[in-house]
VODODREN-601431 format. One record per residue: residue number from 1; residue in one letter; chain; x, y, z of N, C-alpha, C in turn. Coordinates in Angstrom, 3 decimals, always signed. Each point is the difference from the previous one (the first is absolute). Example, Ala and Ser with C-alpha at 12.3 -4.5 7.8 and 13.67 -1.06 7.14 Angstrom:
# VODODREN-601431
NODE, rolo, torgu, paza, n_u, n_v, n_w, ca_u, ca_v, ca_w, c_u, c_v, c_w
NODE, 1, A, A, +13.190, -5.690, +7.800, -0.890, +1.190, +0.000, +0.900, +1.200, +0.000
NODE, 2, S, A, -0.350, +1.050, -0.720, +0.820, +1.190, +0.060, -0.770, +1.090, +0.730
# end
This chain:
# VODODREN-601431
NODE, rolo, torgu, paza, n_u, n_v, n_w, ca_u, ca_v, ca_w, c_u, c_v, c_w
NODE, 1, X, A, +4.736, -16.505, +5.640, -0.050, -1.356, -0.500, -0.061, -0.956, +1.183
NODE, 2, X, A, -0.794, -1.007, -0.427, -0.142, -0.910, +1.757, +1.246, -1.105, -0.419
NODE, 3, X, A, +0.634, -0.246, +1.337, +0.847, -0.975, +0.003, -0.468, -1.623, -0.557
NODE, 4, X, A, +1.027, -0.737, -0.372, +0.106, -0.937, -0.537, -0.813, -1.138, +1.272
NODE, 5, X, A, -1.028, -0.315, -0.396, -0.706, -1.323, +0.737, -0.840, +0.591, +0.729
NODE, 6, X, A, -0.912, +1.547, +0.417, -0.573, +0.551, +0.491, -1.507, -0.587, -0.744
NODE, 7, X, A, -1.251, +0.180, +0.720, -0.714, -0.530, -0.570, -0.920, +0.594, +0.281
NODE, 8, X, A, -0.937, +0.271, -0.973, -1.282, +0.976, +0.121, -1.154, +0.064, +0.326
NODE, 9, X, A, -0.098, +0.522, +0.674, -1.629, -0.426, +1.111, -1.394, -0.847, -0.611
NODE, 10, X, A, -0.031, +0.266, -1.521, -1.100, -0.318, -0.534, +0.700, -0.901, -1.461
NODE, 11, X, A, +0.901, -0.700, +0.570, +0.653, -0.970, -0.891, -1.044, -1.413, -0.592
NODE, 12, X, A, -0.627, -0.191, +1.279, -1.632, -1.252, +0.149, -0.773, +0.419, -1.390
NODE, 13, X, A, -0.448, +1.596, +0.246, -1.221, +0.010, -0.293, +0.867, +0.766, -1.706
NODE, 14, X, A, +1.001, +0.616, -0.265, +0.439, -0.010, -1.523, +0.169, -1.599, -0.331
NODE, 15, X, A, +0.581, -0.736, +0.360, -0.060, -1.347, -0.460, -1.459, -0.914, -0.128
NODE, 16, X, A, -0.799, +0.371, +0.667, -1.424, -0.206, -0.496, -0.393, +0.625, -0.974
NODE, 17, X, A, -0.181, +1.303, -0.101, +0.248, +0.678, -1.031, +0.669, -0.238, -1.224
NODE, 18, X, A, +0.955, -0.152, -0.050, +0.782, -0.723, -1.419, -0.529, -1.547, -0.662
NODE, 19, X, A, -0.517, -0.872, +1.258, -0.614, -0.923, -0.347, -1.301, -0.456, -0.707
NODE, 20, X, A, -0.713, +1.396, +0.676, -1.779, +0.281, -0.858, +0.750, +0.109, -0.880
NODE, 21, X, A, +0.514, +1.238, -0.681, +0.604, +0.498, -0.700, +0.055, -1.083, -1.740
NODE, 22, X, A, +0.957, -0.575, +1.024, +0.726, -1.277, -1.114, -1.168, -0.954, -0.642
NODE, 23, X, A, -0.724, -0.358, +1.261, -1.027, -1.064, -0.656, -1.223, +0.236, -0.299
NODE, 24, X, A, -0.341, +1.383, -0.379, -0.912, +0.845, -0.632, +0.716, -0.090, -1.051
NODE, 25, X, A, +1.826, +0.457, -0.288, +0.065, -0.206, -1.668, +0.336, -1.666, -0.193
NODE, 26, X, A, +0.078, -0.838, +0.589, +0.277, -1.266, -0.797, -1.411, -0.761, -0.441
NODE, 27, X, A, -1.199, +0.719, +1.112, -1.227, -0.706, -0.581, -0.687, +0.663, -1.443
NODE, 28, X, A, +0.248, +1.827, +0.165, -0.118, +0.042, -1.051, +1.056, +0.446, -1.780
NODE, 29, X, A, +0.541, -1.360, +0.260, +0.790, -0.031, -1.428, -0.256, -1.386, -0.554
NODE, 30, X, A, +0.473, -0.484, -1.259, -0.278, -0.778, -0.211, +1.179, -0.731, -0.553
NODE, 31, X, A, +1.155, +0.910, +0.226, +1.273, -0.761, -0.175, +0.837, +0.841, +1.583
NODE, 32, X, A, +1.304, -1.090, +0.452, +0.831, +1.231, +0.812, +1.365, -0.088, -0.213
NODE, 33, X, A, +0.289, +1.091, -0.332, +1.668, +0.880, -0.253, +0.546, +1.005, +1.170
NODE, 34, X, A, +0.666, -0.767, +0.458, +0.217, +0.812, +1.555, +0.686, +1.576, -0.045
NODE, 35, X, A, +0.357, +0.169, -1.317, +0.320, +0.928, +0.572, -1.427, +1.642, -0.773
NODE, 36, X, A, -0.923, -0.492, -0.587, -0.659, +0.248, -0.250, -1.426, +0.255, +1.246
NODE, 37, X, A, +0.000, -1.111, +0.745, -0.894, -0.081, +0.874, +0.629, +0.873, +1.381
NODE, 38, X, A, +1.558, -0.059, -0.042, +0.343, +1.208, +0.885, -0.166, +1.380, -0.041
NODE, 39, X, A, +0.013, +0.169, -0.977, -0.489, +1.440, -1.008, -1.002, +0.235, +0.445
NODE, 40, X, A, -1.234, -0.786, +0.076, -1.251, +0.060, -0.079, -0.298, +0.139, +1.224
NODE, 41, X, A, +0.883, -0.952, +1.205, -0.488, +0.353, +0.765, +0.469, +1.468, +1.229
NODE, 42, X, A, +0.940, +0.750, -0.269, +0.938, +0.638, +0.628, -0.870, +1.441, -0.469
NODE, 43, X, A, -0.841, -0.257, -1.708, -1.136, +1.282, -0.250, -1.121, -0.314, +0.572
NODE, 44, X, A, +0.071, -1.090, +0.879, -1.936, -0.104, +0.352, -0.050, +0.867, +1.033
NODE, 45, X, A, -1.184, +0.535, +0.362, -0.053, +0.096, +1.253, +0.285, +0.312, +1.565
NODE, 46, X, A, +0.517, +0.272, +0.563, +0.459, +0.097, +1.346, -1.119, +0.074, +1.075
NODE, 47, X, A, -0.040, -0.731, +1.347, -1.195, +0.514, +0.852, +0.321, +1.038, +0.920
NODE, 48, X, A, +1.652, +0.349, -0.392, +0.834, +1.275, +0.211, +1.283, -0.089, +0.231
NODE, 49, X, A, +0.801, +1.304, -0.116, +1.010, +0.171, -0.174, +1.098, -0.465, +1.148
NODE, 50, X, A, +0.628, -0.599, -0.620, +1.250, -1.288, +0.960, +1.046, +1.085, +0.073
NODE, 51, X, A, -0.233, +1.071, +1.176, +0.945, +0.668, +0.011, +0.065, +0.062, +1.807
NODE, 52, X, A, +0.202, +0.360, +0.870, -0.126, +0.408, +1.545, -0.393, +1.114, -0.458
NODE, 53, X, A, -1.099, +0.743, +1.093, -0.342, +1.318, +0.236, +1.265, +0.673, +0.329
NODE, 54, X, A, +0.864, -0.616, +0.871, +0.976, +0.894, +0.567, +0.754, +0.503, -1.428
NODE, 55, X, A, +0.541, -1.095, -0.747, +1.000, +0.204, -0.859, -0.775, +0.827, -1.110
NODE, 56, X, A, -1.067, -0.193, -0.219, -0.882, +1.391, -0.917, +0.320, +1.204, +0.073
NODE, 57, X, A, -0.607, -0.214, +1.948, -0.139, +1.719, +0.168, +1.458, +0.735, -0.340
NODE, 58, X, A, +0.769, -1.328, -0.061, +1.348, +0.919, +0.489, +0.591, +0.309, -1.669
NODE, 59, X, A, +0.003, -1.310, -1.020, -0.088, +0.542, -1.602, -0.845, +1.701, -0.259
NODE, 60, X, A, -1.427, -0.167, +0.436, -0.642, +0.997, +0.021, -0.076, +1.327, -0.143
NODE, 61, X, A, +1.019, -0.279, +1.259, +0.232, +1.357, +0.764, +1.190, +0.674, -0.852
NODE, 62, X, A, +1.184, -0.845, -0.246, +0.986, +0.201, -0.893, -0.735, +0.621, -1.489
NODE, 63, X, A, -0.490, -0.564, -0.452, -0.437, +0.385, -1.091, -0.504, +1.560, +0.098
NODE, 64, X, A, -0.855, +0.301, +0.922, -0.598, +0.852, +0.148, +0.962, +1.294, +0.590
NODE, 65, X, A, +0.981, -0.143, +0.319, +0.597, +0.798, +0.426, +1.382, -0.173, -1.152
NODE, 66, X, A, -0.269, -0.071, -1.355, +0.948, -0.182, -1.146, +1.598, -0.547, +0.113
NODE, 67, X, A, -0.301, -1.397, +0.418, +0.889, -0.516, +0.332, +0.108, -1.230, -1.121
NODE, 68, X, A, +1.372, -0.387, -0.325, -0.223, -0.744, -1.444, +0.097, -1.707, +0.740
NODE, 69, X, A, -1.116, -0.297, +0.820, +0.230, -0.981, +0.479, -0.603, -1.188, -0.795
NODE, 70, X, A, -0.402, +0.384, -1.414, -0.801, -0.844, -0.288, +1.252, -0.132, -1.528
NODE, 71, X, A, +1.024, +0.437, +0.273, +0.858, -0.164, -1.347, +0.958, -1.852, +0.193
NODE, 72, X, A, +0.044, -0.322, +1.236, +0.810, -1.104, +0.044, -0.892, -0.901, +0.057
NODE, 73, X, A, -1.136, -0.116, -0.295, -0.494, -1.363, +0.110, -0.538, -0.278, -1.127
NODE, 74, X, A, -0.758, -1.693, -0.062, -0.141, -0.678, -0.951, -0.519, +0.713, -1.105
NODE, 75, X, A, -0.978, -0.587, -1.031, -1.449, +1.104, +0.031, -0.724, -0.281, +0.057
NODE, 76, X, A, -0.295, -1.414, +0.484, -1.271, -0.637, +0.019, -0.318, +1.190, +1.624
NODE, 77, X, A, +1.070, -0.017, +0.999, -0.233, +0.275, +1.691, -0.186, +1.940, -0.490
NODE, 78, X, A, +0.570, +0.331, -1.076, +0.072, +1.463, -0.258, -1.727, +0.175, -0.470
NODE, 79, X, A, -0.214, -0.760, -0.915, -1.618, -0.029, -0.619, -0.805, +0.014, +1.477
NODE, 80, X, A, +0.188, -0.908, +0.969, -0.803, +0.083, +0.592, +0.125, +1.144, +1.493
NODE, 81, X, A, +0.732, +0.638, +0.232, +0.383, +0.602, +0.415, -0.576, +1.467, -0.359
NODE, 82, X, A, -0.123, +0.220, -1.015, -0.458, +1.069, -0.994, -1.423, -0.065, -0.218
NODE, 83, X, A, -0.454, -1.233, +0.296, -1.855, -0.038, +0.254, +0.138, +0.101, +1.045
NODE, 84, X, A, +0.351, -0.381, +1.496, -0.472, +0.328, +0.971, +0.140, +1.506, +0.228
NODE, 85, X, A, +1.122, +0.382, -0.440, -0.011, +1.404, -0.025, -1.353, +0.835, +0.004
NODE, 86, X, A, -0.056, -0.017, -1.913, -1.168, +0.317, -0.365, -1.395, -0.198, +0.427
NODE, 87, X, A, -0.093, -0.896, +0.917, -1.119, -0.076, +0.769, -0.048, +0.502, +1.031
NODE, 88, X, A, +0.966, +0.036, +0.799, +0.514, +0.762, +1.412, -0.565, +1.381, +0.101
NODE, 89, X, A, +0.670, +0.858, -1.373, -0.550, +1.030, -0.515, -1.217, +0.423, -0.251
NODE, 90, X, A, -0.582, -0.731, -0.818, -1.522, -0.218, -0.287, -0.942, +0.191, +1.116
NODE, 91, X, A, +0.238, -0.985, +1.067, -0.567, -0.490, +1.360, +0.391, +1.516, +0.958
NODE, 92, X, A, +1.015, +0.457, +0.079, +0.249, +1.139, +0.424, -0.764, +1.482, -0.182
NODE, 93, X, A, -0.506, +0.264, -1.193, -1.000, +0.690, -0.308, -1.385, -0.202, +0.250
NODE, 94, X, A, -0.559, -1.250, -0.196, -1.316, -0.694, +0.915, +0.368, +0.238, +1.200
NODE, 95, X, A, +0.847, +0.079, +0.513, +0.599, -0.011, +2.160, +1.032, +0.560, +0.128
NODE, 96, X, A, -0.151, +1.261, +0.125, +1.129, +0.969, +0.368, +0.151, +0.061, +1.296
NODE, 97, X, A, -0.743, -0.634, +0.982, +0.716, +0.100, +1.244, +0.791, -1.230, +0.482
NODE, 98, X, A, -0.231, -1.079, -1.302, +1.003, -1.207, +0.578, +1.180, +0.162, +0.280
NODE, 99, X, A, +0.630, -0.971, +0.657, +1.728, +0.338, +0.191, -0.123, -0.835, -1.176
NODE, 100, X, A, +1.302, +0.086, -0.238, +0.929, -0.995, -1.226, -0.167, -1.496, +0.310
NODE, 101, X, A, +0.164, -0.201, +1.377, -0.299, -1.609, +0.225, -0.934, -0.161, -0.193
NODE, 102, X, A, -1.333, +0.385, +0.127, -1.146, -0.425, -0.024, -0.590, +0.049, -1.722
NODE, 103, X, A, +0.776, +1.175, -0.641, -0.226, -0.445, -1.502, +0.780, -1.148, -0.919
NODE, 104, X, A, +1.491, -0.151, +0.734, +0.364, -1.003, -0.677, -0.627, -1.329, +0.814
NODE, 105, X, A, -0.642, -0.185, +1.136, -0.533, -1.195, +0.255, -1.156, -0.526, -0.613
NODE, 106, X, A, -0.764, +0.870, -0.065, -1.195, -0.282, -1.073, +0.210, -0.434, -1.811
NODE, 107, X, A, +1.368, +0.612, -0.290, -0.058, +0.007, -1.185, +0.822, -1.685, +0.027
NODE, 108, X, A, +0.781, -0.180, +0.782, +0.802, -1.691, -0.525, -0.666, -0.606, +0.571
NODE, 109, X, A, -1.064, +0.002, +0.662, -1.166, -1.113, +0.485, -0.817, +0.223, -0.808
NODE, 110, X, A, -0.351, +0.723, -0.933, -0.715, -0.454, -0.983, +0.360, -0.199, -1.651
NODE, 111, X, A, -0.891, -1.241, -0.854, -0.004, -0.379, -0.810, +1.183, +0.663, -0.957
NODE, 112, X, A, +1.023, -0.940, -0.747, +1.018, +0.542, -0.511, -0.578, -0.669, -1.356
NODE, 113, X, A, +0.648, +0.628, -1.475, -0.288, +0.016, -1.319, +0.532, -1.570, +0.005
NODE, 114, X, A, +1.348, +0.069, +0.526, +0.715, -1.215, -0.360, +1.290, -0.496, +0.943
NODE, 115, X, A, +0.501, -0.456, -0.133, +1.122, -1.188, +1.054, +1.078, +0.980, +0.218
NODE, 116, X, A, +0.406, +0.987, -1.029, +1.110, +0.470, +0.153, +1.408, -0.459, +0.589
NODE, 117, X, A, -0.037, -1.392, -0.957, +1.478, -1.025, +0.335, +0.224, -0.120, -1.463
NODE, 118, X, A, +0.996, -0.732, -0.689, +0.729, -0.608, -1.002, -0.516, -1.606, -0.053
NODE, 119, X, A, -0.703, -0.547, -1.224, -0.536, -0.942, -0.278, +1.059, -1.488, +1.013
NODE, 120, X, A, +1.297, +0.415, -0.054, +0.838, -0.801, +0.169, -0.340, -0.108, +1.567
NODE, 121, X, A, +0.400, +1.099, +0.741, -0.506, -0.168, +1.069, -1.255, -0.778, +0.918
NODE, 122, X, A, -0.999, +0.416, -0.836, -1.069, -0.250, +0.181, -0.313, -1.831, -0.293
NODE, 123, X, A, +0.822, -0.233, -0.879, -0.238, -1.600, -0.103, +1.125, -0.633, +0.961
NODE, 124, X, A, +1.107, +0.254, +0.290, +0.689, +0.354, +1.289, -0.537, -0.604, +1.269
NODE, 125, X, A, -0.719, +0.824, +0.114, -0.592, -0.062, +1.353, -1.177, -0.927, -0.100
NODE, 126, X, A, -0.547, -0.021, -1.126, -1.383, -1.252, -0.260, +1.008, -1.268, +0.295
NODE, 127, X, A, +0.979, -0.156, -0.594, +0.619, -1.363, +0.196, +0.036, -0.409, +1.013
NODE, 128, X, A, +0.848, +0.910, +1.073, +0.615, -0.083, +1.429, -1.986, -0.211, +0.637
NODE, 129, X, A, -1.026, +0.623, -0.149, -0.753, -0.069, +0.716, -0.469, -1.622, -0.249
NODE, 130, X, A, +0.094, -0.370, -1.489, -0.577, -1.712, -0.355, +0.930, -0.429, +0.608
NODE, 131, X, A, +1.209, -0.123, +0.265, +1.397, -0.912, +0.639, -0.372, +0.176, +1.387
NODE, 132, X, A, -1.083, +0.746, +0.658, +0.166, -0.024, +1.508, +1.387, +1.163, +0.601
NODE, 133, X, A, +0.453, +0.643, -0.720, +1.235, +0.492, +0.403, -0.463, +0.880, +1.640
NODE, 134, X, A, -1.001, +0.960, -0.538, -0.424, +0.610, +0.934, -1.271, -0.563, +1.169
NODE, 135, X, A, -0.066, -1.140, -0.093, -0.579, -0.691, +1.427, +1.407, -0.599, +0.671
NODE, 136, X, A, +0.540, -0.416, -0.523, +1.606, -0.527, +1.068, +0.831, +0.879, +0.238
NODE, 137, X, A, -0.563, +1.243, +0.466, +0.724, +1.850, +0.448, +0.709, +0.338, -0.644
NODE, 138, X, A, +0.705, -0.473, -1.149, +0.795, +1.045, -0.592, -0.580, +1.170, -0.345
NODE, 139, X, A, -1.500, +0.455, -0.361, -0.325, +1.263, -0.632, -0.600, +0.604, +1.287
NODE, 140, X, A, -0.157, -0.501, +1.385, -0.164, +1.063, +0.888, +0.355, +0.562, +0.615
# end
């Protein structure tokens, strides 16, 4: 678990991300219910998975070596955890001579189904990004 106020390398570019995100669903609705449009937006899309390579490989690896590391967490972070897996795997049979880093790097740099956060969250952090929170350093 990362410590309290640690901040994640690609914090910029998920918060851009959440922002297409958002105003792709507010242009197309024709009413807005926030917590509806969080919904909507937390299933759109991803331009990939908001996880660190490091902290993948290392879920990954646990998994793979039947470790119940995927029993204490959320399930939105368990759902997604369980696709990268499954792709890891996948990708592993196409490239059996990859190491593990090099399959889980390919797989969370590319295109994710969806946000794999909690609607709440996700509007969360839209707020703090409209309030400026994270240009006056608190989010870096």
């Amino acid at each position: 678990m990362k410590s309290f106020g640690s901040v994640l390398a690609f914090t910029r570019k998920r918060n851009a991300a959440l922002l297409k995100a958002y105003r792709e669903q507010i242009t197309s609705t024709g009413y807005i219910r926030l917590s509806e449009i969080g919904e909507r937006i937390v299933n759109s899309p991803s331009p990939r998975f908001w996880v660190s390579e490091e902290r993948a490989a290392v879920v990954v690896s646990a998994i793979m070596r039947g470790k119940p590391v995927l029993d204490s967490m959320r399930p939105s972070k368990r759902e997604m955890f369980e696709e990268i897996h499954r792709r890891v795997v996948a990708l592993k049979e196409a490239h059996p001579d990859w190491q593990l880093c090099q399959l889980v790097s390919e797989v969370v740099n590319s295109p994710a189904p969806k946000f794999y956060m909690e609607a709440s969250s996700a509007l969360e952090r839209l707020f703090k990004i409209r309030n400026g929170w994270y240009d006056k350093g608190r989010g870096r």
